[in-house]
GUROMAR-735028 format. One record per residue: residue in one letter; x, z, y of N, C-alpha, C in turn. Coordinates in nm, 4 decimals, padded with zeros to 6 digits, always signed. Layout:
# GUROMAR-735028
+------+----------+----------+----------+----------+----------+----------+----------+----------+----------+
: type :   n_east :     n_up :  n_north :  ca_east :    ca_up : ca_north :   c_east :     c_up :  c_north :
+------+----------+----------+----------+----------+----------+----------+----------+----------+----------+
:    A :        X :        Z :        Y :        X :        Z :        Y :        X :        Z :        Y :
...
+------+----------+----------+----------+----------+----------+----------+----------+----------+----------+
END
This chain:
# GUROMAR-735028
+------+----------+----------+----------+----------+----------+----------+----------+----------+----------+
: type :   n_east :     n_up :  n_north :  ca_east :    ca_up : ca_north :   c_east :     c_up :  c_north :
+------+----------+----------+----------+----------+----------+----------+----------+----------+----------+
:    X : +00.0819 : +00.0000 : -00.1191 : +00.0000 : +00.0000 : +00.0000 : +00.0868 : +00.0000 : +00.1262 :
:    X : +00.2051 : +00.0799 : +00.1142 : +00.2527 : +00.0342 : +00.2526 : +00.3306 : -00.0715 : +00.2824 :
:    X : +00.3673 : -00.1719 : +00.1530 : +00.3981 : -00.2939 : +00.1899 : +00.2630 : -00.3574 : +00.2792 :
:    X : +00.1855 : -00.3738 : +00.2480 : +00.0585 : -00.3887 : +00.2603 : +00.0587 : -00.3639 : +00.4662 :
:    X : +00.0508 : -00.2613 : +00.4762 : +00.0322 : -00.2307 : +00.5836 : +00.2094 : -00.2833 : +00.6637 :
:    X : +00.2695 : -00.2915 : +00.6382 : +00.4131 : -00.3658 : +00.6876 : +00.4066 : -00.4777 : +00.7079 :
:    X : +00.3455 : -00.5401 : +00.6083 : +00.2994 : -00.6735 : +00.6475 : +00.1602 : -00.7266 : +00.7030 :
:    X : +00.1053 : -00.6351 : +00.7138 : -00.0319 : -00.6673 : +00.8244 : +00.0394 : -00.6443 : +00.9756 :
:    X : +00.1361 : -00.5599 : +01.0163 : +00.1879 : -00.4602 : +01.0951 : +00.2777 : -00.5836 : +01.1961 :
:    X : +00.3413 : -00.6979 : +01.1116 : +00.4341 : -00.7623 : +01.1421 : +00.3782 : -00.9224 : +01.1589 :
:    X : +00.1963 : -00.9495 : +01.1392 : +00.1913 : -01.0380 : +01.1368 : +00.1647 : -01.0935 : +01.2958 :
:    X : +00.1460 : -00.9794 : +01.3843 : +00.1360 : -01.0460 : +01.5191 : +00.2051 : -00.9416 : +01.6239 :
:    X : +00.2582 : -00.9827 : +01.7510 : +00.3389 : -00.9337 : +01.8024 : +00.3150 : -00.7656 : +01.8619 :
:    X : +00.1872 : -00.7214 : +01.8552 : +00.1265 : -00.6103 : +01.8583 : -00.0069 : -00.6263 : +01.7969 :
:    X : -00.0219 : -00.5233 : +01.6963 : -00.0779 : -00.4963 : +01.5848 : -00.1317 : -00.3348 : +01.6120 :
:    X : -00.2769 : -00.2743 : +01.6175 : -00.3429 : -00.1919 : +01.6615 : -00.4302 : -00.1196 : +01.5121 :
:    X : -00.3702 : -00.0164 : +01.4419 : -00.4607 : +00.0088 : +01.3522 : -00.5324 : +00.1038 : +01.4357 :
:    X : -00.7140 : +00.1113 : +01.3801 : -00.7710 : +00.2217 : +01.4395 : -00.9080 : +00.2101 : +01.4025 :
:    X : -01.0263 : +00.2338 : +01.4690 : -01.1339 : +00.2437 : +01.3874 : -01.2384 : +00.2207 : +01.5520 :
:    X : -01.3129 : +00.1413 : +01.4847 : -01.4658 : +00.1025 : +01.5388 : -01.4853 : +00.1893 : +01.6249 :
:    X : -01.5197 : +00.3457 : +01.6189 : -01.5738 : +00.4458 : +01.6845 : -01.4560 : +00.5072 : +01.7622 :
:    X : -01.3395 : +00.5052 : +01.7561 : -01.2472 : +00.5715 : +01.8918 : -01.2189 : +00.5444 : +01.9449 :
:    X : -01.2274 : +00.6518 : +02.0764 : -01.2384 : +00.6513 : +02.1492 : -01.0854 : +00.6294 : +02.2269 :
:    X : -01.0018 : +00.7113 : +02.1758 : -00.8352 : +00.6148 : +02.1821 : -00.7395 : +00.5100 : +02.1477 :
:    X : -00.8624 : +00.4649 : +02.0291 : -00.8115 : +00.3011 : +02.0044 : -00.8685 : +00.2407 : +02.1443 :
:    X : -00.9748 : +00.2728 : +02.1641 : -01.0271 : +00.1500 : +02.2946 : -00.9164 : +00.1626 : +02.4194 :
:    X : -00.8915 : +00.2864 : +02.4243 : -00.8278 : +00.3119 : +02.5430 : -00.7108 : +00.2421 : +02.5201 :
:    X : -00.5776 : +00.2263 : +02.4213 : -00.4676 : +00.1510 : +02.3636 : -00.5149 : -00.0242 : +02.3757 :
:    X : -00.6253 : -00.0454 : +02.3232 : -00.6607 : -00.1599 : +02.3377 : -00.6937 : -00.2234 : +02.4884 :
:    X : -00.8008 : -00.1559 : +02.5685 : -00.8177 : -00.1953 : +02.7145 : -00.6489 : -00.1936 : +02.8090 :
:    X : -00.5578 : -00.0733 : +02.7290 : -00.4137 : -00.0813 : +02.8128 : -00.3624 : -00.2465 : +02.8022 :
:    X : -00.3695 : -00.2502 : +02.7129 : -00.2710 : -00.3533 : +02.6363 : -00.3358 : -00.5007 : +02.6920 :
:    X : -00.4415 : -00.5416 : +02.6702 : -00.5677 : -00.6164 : +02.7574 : -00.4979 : -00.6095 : +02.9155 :
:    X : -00.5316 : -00.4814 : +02.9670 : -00.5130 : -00.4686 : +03.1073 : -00.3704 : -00.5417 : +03.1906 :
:    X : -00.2659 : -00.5384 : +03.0366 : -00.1298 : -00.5799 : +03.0689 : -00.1171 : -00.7783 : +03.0668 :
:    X : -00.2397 : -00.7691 : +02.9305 : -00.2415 : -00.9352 : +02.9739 : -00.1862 : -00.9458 : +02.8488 :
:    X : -00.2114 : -00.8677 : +02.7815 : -00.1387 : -00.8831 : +02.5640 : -00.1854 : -00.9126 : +02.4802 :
:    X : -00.2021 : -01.0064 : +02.3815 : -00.2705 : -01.0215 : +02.3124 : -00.2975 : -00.9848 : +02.1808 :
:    X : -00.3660 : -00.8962 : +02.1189 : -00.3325 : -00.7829 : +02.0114 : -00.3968 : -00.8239 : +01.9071 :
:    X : -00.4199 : -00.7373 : +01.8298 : -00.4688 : -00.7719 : +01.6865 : -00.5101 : -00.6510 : +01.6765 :
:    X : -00.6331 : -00.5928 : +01.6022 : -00.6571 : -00.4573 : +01.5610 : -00.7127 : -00.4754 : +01.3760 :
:    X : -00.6523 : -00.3835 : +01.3242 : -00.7065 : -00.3472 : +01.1943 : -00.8056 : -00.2524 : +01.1767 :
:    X : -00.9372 : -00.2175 : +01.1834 : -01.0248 : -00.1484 : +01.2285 : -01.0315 : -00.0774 : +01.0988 :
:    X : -00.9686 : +00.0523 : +01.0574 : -00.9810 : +00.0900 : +00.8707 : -01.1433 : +00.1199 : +00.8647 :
:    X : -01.2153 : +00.1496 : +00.9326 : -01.3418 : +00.1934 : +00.8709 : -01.4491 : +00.0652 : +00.8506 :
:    X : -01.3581 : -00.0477 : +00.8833 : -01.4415 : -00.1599 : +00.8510 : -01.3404 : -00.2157 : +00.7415 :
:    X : -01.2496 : -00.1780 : +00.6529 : -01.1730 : -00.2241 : +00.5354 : -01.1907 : -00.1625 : +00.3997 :
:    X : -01.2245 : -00.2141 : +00.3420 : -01.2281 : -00.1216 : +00.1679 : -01.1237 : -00.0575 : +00.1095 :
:    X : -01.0002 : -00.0730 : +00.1953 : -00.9449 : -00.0185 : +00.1699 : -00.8317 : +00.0499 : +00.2608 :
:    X : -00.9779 : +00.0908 : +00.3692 : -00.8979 : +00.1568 : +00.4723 : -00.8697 : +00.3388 : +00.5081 :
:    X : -00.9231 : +00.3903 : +00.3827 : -00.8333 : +00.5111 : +00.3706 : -00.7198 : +00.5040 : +00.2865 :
:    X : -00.6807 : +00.4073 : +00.2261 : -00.5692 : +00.4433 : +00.1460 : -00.4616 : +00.3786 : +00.2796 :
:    X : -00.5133 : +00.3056 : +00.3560 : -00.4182 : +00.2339 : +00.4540 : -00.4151 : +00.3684 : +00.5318 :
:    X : -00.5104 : +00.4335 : +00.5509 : -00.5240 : +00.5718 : +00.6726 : -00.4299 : +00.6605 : +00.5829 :
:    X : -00.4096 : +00.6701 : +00.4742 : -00.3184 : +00.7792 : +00.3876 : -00.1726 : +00.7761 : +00.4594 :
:    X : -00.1779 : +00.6023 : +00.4295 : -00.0187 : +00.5288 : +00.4870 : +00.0347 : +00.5796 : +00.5525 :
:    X : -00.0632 : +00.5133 : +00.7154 : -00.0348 : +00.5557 : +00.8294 : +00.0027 : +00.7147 : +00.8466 :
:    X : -00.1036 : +00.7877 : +00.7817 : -00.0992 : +00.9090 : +00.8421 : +00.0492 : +00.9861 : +00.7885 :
:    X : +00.1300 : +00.9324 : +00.6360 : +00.2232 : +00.9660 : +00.6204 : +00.3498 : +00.9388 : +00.7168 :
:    X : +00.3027 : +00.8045 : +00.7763 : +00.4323 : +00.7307 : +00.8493 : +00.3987 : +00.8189 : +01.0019 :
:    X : +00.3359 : +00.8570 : +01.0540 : +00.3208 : +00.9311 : +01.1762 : +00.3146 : +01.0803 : +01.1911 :
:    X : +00.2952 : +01.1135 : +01.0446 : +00.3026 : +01.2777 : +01.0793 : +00.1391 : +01.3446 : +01.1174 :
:    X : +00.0714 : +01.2785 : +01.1358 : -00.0677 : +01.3593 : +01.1620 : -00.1963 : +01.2504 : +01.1007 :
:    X : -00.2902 : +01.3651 : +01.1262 : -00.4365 : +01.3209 : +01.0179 : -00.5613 : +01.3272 : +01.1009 :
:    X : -00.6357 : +01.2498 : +01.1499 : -00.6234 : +01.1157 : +01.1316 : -00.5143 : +01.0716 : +01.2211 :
:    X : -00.4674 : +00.9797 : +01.1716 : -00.3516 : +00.8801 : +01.2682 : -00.3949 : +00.7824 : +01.3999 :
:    X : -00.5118 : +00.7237 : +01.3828 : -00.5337 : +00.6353 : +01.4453 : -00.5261 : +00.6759 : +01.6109 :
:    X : -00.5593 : +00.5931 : +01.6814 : -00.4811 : +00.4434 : +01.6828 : -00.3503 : +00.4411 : +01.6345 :
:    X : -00.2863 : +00.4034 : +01.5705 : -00.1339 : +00.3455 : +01.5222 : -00.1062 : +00.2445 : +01.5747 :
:    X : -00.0290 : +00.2135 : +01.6368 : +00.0363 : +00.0913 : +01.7503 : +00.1960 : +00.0146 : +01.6689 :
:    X : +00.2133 : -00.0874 : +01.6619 : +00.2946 : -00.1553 : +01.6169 : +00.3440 : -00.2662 : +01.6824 :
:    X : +00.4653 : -00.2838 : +01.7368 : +00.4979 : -00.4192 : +01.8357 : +00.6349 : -00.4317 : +01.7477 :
:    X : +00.6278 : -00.5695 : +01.7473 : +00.7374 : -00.6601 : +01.7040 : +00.7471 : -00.6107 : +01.5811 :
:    X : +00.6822 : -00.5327 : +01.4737 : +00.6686 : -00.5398 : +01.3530 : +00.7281 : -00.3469 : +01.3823 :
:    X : +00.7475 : -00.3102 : +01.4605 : +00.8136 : -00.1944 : +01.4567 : +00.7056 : -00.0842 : +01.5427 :
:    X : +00.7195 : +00.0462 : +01.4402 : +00.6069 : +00.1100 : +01.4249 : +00.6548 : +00.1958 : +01.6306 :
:    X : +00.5361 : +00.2140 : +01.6594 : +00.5672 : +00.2946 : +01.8028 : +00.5089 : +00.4284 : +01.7874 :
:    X : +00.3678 : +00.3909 : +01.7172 : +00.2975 : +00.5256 : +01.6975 : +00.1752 : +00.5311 : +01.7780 :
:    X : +00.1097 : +00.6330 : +01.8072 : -00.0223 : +00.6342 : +01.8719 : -00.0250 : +00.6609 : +01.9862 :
:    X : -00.1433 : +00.6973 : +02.0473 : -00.1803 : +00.6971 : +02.1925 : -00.0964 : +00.7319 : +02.3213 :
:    X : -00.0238 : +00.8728 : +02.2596 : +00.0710 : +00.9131 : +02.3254 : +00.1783 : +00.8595 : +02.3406 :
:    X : +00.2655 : +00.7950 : +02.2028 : +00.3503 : +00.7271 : +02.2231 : +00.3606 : +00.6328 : +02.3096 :
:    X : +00.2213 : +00.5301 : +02.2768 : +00.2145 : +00.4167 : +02.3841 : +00.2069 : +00.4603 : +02.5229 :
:    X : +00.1645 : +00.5317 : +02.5791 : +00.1272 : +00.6217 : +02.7421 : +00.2573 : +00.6787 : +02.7909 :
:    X : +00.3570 : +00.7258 : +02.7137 : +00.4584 : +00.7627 : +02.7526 : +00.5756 : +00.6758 : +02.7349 :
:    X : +00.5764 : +00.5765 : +02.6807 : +00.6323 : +00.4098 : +02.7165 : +00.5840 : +00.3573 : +02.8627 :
:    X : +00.4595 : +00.3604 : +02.8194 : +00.3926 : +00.2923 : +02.9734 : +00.4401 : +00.3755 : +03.0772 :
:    X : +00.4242 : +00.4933 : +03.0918 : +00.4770 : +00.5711 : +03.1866 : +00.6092 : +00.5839 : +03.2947 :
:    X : +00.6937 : +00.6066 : +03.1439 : +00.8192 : +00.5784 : +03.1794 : +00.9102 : +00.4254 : +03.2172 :
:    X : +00.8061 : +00.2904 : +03.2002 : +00.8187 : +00.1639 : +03.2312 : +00.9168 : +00.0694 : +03.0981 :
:    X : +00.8988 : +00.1941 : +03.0097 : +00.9518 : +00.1117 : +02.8980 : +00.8717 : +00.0092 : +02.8321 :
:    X : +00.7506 : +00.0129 : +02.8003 : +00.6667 : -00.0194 : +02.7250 : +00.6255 : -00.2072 : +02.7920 :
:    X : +00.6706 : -00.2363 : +02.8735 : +00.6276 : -00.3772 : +02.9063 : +00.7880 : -00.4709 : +02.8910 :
:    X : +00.9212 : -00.3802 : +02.8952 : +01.0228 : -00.4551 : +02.8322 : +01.0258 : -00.4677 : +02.7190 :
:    X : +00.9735 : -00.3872 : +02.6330 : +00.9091 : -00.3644 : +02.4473 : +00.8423 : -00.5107 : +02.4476 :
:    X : +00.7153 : -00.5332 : +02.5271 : +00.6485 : -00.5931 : +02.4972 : +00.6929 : -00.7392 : +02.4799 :
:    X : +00.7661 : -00.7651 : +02.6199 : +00.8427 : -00.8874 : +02.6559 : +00.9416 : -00.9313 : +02.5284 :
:    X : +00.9862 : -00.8328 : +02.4742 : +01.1229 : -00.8452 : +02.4149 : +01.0956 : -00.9385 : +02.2510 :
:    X : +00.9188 : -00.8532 : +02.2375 : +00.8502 : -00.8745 : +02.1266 : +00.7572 : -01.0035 : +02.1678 :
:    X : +00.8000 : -01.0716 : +02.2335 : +00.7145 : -01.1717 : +02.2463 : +00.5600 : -01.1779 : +02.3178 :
:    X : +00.5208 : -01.0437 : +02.3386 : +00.3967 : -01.0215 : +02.3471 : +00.3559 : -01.0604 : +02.4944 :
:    X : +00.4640 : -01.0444 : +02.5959 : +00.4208 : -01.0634 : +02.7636 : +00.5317 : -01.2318 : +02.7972 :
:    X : +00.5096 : -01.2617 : +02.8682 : +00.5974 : -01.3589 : +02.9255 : +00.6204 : -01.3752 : +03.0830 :
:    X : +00.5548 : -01.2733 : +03.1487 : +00.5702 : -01.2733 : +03.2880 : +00.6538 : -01.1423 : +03.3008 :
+------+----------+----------+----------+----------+----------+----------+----------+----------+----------+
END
C-alpha cells in the first residue's frame, strides 16, 4: 500500500490527500488555487481503499487522522501546518516553482 500511495503521490506536481468533508483540506486546496497551482486531490473517503491509504499516511506523518497530506514534486511536505509555515516563511512558492507546479 505505500507503494501505492508513492505512486499516486508522484503522479502530479502537487498531490493533496484528504477527504470530502475537511475542513483543512479545503483550506490547503483554496491556498494552492489562490497561488495559481494546479493540484490533484485523493479524497480517501471517496476510495475503497482509503483507510488502508489513511493507515499509510498516518504512519508516514506521525498523527491520526492525517489528512490533508500535501505532496509536491513527489516529496512528502505533510499537512496543513507544514504547508502554512512554508507559505509563511516564503519557502513554499520556490518548492512549488522548483517542482514544476508555478511558472511565474
Amino acid at each position: 500500500m505505500a507503494d501505492k500511495v508513492m505512486k499516486l503521490a508522484s503522479q502530479r506536481a502537487v498531490v493533496i490527500f484528504g477527504a470530502s468533508n475537511c475542513c483543512m483540506c479545503h483550506t490547503v486546496k483554496t491556498l494552492f488555487t489562490e497561488l495559481g497551482v494546479s493540484w490533484t486531490v485523493h479524497e480517501l473517503d471517496k476510495d475503497p481503499q482509503g483507510k488502508d491509504v489513511e493507515r499509510v499516511l498516518s504512519s508516514m506523518v506521525g498523527r491520526s487522522p492525517p489528512v490533508p497530506v500535501v505532496f509536491i514534486g513527489g516529496r512528502l511536505i505533510g499537512s496543513t501546518d507544514k504547508v502554512m509555515t512554508l507559505h509563511l516563511g516564503g519557502q513554499l512558492v520556490p518548492l512549488l516553482r522548483q517542482a514544476g507546479a508555478l511558472w511565474l
